[in-house]
Wavefront OBJ file of the C-alpha trace (Angstrom):
o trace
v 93.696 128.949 122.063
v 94.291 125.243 123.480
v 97.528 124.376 122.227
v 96.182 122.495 119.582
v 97.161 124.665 116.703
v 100.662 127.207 116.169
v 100.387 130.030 113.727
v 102.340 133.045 113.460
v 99.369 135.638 113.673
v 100.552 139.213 112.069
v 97.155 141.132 112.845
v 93.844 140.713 114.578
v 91.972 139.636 111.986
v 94.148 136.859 111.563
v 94.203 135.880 115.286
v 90.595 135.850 115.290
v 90.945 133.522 111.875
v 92.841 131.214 113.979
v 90.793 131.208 117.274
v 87.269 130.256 115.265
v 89.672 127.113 113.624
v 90.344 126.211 117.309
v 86.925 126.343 118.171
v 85.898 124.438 115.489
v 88.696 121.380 115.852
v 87.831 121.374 119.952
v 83.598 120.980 118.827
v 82.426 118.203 121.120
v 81.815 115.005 119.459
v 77.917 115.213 119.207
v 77.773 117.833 116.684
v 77.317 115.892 112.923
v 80.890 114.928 111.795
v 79.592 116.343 107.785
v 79.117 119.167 109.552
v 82.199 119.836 111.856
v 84.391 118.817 108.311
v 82.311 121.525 106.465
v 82.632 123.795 108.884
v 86.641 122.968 109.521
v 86.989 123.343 105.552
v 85.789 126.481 105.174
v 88.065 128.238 107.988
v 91.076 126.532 105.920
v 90.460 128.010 103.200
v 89.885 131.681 104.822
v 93.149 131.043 106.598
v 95.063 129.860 103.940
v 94.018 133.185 101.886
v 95.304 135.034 104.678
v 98.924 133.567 104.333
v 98.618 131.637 107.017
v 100.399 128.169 106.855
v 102.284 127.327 109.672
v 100.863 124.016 111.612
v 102.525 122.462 114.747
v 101.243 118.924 113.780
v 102.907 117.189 116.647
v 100.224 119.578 118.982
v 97.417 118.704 117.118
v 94.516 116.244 118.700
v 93.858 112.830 116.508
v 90.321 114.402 115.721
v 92.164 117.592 114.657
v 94.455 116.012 112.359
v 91.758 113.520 110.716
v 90.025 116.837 110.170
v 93.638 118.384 108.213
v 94.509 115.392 106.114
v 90.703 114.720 104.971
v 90.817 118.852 104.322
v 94.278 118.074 102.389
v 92.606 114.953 100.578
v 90.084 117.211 98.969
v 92.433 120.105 97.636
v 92.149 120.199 94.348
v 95.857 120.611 92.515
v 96.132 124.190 92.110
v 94.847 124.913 95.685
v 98.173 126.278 97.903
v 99.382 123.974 101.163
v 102.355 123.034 102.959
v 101.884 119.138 102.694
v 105.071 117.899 102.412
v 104.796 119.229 105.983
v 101.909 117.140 106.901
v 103.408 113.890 105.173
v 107.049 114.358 107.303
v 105.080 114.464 110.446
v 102.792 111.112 109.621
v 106.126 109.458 108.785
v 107.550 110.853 112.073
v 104.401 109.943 113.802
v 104.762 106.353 112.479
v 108.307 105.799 113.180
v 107.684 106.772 116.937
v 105.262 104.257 117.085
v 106.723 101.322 115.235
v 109.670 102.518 117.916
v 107.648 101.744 120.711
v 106.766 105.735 121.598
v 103.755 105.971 123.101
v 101.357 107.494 119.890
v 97.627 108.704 120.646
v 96.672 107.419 116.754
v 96.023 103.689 116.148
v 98.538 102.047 113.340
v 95.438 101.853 110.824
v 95.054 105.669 111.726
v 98.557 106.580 110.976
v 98.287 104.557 107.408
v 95.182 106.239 106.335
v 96.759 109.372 106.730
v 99.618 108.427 104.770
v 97.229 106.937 102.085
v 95.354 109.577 101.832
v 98.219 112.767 102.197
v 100.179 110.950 99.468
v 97.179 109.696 97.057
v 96.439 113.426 96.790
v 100.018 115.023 96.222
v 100.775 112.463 93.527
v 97.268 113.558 92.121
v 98.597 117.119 91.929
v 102.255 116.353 90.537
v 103.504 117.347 94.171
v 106.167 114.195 93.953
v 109.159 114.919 95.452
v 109.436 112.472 97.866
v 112.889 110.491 97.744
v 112.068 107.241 99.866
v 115.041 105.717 99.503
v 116.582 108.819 102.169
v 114.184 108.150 104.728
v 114.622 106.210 108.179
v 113.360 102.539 107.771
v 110.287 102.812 109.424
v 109.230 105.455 107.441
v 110.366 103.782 104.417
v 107.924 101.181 105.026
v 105.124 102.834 104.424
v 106.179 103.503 100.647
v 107.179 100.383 99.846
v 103.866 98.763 101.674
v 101.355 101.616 100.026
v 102.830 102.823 96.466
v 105.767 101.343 94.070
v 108.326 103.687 92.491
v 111.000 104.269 90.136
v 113.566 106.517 89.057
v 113.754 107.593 85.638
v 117.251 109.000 84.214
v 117.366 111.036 81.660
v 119.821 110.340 79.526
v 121.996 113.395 77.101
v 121.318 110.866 73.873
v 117.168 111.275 74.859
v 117.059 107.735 76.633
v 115.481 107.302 79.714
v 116.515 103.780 81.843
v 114.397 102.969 85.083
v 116.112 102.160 88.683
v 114.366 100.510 91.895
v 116.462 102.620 93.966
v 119.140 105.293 93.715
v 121.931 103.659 94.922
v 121.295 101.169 91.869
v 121.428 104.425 89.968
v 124.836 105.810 90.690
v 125.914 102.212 90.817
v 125.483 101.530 86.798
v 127.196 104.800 86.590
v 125.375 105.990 83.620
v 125.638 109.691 82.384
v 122.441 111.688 82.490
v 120.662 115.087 82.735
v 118.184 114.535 84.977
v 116.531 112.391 87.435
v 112.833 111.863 88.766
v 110.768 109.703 90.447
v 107.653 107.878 89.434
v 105.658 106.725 91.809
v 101.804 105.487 92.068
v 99.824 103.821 94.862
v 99.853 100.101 94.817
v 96.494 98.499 94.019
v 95.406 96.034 97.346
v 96.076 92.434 95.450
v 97.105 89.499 96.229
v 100.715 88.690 94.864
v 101.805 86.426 93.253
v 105.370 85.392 92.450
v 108.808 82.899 92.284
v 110.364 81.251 95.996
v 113.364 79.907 96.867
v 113.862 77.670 100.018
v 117.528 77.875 101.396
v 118.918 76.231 104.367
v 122.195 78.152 105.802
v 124.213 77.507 108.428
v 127.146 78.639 110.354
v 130.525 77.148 111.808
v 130.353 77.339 115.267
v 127.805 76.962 118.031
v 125.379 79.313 119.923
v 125.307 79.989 123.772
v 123.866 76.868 124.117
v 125.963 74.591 122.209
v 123.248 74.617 119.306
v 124.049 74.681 116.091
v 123.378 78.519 114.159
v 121.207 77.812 111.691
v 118.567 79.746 109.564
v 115.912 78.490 106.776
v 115.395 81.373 103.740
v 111.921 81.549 101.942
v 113.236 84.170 99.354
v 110.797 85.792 96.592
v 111.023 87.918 93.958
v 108.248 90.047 95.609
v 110.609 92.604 97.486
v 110.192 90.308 100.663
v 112.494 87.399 102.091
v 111.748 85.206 105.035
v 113.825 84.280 107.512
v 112.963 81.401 109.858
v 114.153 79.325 112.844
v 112.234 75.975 111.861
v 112.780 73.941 108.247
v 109.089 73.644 106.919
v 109.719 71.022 105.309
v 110.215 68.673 108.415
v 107.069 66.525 108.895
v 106.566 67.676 112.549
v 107.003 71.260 111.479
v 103.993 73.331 113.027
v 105.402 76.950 114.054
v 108.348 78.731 113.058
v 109.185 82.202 114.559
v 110.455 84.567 111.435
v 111.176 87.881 110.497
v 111.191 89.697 107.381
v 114.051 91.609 105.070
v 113.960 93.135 101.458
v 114.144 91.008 98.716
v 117.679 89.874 97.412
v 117.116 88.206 94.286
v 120.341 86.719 93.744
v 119.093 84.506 96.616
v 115.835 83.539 95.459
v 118.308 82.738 91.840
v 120.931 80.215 94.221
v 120.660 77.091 92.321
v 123.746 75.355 93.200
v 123.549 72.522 95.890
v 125.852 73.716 98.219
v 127.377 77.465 98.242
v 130.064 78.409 100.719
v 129.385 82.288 102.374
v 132.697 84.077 103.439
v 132.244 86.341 106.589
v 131.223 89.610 106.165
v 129.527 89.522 103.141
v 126.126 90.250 101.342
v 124.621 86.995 102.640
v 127.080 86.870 106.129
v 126.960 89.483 107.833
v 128.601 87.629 110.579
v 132.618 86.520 111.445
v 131.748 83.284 111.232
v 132.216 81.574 108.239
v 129.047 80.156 106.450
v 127.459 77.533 103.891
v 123.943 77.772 102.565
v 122.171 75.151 100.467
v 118.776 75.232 98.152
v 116.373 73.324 99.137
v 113.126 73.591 96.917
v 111.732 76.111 94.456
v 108.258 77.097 93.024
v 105.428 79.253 93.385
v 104.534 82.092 95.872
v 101.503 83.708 97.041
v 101.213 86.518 99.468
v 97.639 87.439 100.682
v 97.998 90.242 103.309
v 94.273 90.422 105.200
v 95.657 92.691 108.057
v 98.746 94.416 109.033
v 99.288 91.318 111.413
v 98.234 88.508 109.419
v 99.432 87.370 105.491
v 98.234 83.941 104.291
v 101.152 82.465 102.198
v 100.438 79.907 100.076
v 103.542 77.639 98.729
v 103.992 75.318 95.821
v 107.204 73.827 95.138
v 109.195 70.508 94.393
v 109.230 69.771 97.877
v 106.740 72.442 99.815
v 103.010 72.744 99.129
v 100.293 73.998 101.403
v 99.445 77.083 102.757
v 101.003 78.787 105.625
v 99.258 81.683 107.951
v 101.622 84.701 108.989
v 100.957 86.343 112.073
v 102.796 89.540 113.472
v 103.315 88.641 116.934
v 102.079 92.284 118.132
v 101.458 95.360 116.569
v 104.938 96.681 117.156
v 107.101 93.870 116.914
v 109.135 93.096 113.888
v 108.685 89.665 114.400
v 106.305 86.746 113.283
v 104.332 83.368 113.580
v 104.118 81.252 110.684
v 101.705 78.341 110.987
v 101.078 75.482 108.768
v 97.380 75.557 107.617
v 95.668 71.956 108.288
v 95.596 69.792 105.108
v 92.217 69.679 102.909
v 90.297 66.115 103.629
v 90.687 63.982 100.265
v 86.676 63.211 101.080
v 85.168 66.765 100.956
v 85.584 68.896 98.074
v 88.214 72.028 98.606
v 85.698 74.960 99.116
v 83.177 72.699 100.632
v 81.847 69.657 102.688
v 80.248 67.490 99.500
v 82.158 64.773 97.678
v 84.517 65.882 94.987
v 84.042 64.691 91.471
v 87.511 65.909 89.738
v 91.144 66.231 90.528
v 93.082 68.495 88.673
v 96.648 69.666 88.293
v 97.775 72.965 87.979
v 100.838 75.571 88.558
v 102.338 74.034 85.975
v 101.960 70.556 87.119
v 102.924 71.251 91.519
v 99.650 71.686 92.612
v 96.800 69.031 93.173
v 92.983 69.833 93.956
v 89.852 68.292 94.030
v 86.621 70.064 94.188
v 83.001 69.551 93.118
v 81.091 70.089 90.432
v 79.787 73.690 91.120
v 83.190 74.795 92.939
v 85.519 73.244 90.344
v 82.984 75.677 87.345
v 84.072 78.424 89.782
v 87.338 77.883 90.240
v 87.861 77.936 86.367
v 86.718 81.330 86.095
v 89.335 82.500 88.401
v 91.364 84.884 86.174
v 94.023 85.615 88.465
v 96.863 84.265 85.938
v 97.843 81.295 87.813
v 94.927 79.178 88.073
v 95.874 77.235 84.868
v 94.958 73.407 84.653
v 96.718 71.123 83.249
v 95.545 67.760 83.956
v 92.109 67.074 85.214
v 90.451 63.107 86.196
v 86.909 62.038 86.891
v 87.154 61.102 91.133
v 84.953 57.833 90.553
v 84.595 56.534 94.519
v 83.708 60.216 96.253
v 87.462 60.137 97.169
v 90.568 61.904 95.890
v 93.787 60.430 95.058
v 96.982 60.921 97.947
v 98.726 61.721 94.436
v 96.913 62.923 91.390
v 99.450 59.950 89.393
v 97.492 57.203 91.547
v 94.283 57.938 90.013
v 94.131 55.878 86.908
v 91.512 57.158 84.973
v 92.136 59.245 81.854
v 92.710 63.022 81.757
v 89.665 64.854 80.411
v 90.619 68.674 80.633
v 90.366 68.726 77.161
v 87.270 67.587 76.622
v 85.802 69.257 79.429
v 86.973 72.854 78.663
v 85.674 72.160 74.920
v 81.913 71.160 76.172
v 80.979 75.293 76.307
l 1 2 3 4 5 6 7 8 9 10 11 12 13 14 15 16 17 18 19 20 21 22 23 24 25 26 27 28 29 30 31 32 33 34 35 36 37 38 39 40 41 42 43 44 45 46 47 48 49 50 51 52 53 54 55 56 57 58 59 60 61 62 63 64 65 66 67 68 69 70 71 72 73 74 75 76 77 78 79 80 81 82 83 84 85 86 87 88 89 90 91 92 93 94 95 96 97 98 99 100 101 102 103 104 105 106 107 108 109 110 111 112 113 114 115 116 117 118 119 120 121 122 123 124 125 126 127 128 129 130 131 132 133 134 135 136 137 138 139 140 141 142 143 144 145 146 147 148 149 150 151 152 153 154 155 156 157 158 159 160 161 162 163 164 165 166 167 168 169 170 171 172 173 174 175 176 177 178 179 180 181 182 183 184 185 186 187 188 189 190 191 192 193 194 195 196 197 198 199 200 201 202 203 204 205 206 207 208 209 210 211 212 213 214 215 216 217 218 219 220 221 222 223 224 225 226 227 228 229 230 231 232 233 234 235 236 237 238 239 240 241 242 243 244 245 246 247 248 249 250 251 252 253 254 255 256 257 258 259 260 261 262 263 264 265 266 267 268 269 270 271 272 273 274 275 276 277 278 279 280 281 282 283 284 285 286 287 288 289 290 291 292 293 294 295 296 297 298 299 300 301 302 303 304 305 306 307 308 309 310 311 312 313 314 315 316 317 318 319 320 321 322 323 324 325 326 327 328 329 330 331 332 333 334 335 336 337 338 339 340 341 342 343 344 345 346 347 348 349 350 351 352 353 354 355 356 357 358 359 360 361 362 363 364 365 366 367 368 369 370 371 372 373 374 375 376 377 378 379 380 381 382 383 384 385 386 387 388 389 390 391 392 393 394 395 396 397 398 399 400 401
C-alpha cells in the first residue's frame, strides 16, 4: 500500500480487496478518467460487501478523493456508506484552508465535494446534519450551498419553523420532536430590502480619527460593513467585510439611535450612536467566490457596485463603484436610446433602445416592473426622468401586443 488508503483488513482476501483499490486510485493519469472511475467503482462496491468501511480521508490524494465523493454521488439511497464521514472531513478540509493551512485541493475543489457529498445524502433522507453546531468556516458552506429549517413538532399536531436552534429554545415552545429541512439552494441572483446606516463611536482611534463604520444591511442573511460612506460624491473604494444578517438593523428607521456598550449592535466599551441613512432595493449577483456585483436602489443610493474578495483566503473585500451608463448610448448597447422608463417602484431610471428596451420587458425576474415610460425625442436621455417633458406612454405601449 502507499499510504493513501487505512482499512482494518481481517483476512487475505480482504487485504488483497484493498491493495487492487490502491492500485487503482495511484493509476497514472493517462489511462481514460471513464475508465479509472469505472474501474474505482467497482472495487467499492466489492469492498463495501466485504464490511469494509473505514477511510483515512485526511491520507487520501486529491485524485483519490474526487474518485470517493463522485463514487458517493452515484450511490443510490439504499446502497450502505459511511458519508457523514466523508462530509466531516470536506468541512475539516475547508476550515484548514479558509484558516490559512496549507490544503493540496483548490477552494472550487473543496465546494464541489461538499455539493456533491451533501446533494446525494439529502437525496437519500441521510439529513442529520445540525449546521448551526459547526465551527464558522464550516458553517459557511451550508448557508452559501443549501437553506434550512427546523421543524418542531408540536404535542397539539402543530409544526412551527425556526432559522436556527437557538431561535428554537428561545420562543420556548413545548414540542415532541425536532428535525431539520434542508435543500440545496438554486444558483440565482437575489434579490431583496437594504438599509444604509452610518454609526459611530465616542472616542478616537490610534490616530486621533474618528471610529466610524457605514452598514449596508439586507434582509438576505448578509450585512455589509464598510470604512467609506458611498454616498459621498468622491466615493470610489471602500474596504468591507461581511456578517449575518440582523434584521432589526436593516428595520432602524429612526433618525438617530443611541447604542449602549456591549450590546447587540456594540460590541465595544465605547459608547455608540448610529443613524439611517437611505433605504431601497438590493441585488446580489455572486459570479465567483471572489467577486458579487451588487446593484443598489434607494432614496439616496443607486448604481451598481462590484465586490471583490481581496484573496482567496481573506475575509475581507473591495467594493467599487461601477462607472455610470452614458445618457447618449442606450443601457445594453452603443445606439441612441429611444425611451426612458421608471421602475422599482419609481427609484430606478433607464433608457435603452428599441430592441433592448422589448428585451428588457420580458425579464421575469419579479422586479423589473415599469412604471413610467417617455419617448427620448433628441437621441439623449434625461439627467432625471422628471426633466423629460413628454407624456408617459407605458400604457399604451404595453397594450400595442
Amino acid at each position: 500500500m502507499k499510504n493513501s488508503l487505512k482499512f482494518i483488513a481481517e483476512s487475505k482476501d480482504n487485504l488483497k480487496l484493498l491493495n487492487e483499490l490502491d492500485s487503482i486510485i495511484n493509476t497514472k493519469e493517462s489511462k481514460d478518467v471513464e475508465e479509472l472511475n469505472s474501474l474505482f467503482n467497482k472495487t467499492m462496491y466489492k469492498v463495501i460487501k466485504a464490511g469494509i468501511k473505514s477511510i483515512d480521508f485526511d491520507k487520501l490524494s486529491a485524485s483519490a478523493k474526487n474518485l470517493l465523493v463522485g463514487f458517493i454521488s452515484g450511490l443510490k439511497p439504499k446502497e450502505d456508506v459511511n458519508a457523514k464521514e466523508i462530509l466531516n472531513k470536506i468541512l475539516s478540509s475547508y476550515a484548514s484552508k479558509r484558516r490559512g493551512e496549507e490544503i493540496s485541493e483548490t477552494f472550487d475543489q473543496i465546494r464541489q465535494s461538499f455539493k456533491d457529498c451533501v446533494k446525494k445524502m439529502i437525496e437519500s433522507g441521510d439529513t442529520d446534519f445540525q449546521p448551526d453546531n459547526l465551527s464558522p468556516f464550516a458553517k459557511e458552506l451550508f448557508d452559501k450551498y443549501t437553506e434550512y429549517k427546523y421543524l418542531a413538532s408540536q404535542p397539539n399536531g402543530d409544526t412551527q419553523a425556526f432559522s436556527t436552534l437557538k431561535k428554537l429554545k428561545d420562543s420556548k415552545i413545548e414540542y415532541k420532536e425536532c428535525k431539520l429541512l434542508i435543500v440545496m439552494k438554486e444558483s440565482e441572483k437575489k434579490i431583496g430590502n437594504f438599509g444604509y446606516h452610518h454609526q459611530w463611536f465616542k472616542g478616537k482611534g490610534s490616530e486621533g480619527k474618528s471610529i466610524e463604520q457605514f452598514i449596508l444591511s439586507t434582509d438576505l442573511n448578509m450585512d455589509l460593513y464598510l470604512d467609506k460612506n458611498i454616498l459621498e460624491e468622491s466615493f470610489k473604494e471602500s474596504s468591507f467585510y461581511i456578517r449575518p444578517s440582523k434584521d432589526n438593523v436593516y428595520r432602524i428607521s429612526e433618525s438617530v439611535m443611541f447604542m449602549s456598550p456591549n450590546s447587540e449592535f456594540n460590541i465595544t466599551s465605547m459608547p455608540s450612536w448610529i443613524k439611517s441613512l437611505d433605504k431601497g432595493k438590493i441585488s446580489i449577483l455572486e459570479s465567483t467566490e471572489l467577486e458579487k456585483r451588487i446593484e443598489l436602489h434607494g432614496d439616496s443610493i443607486s448604481g451598481v457596485f462590484i465586490a471583490k474578495r481581496k484573496d482567496e483566503n481573506s475575509d475581507f473585500w473591495n467594493l467599487i463603484k461601477e462607472a455610470k451608463h452614458s445618457h447618449d448610448k442606450c443601457m445594453e448597447c452603443s445606439n441612441s436610446p429611444t425611451k426612458e422608463i421608471l421602475w422599482a417602484e419609481g427609484k430606478a431610471h433607464a433608457w435603452f433602445c428599441n430592441e433592448h428596451l422589448e428585451s428588457w420587458k420580458k425579464e421575469k425576474d419579479g422586479w423589473h416592473e415599469i412604471d413610467a415610460m417617455k419617448e427620448i425625442q433628441n437621441g439623449v436621455a434625461a439627467s432625471k426622468f422628471a426633466e423629460n417633458s413628454n407624456p408617459n406612454i407605458k400604457d399604451s405601449i404595453f397594450n400595442e401586443k
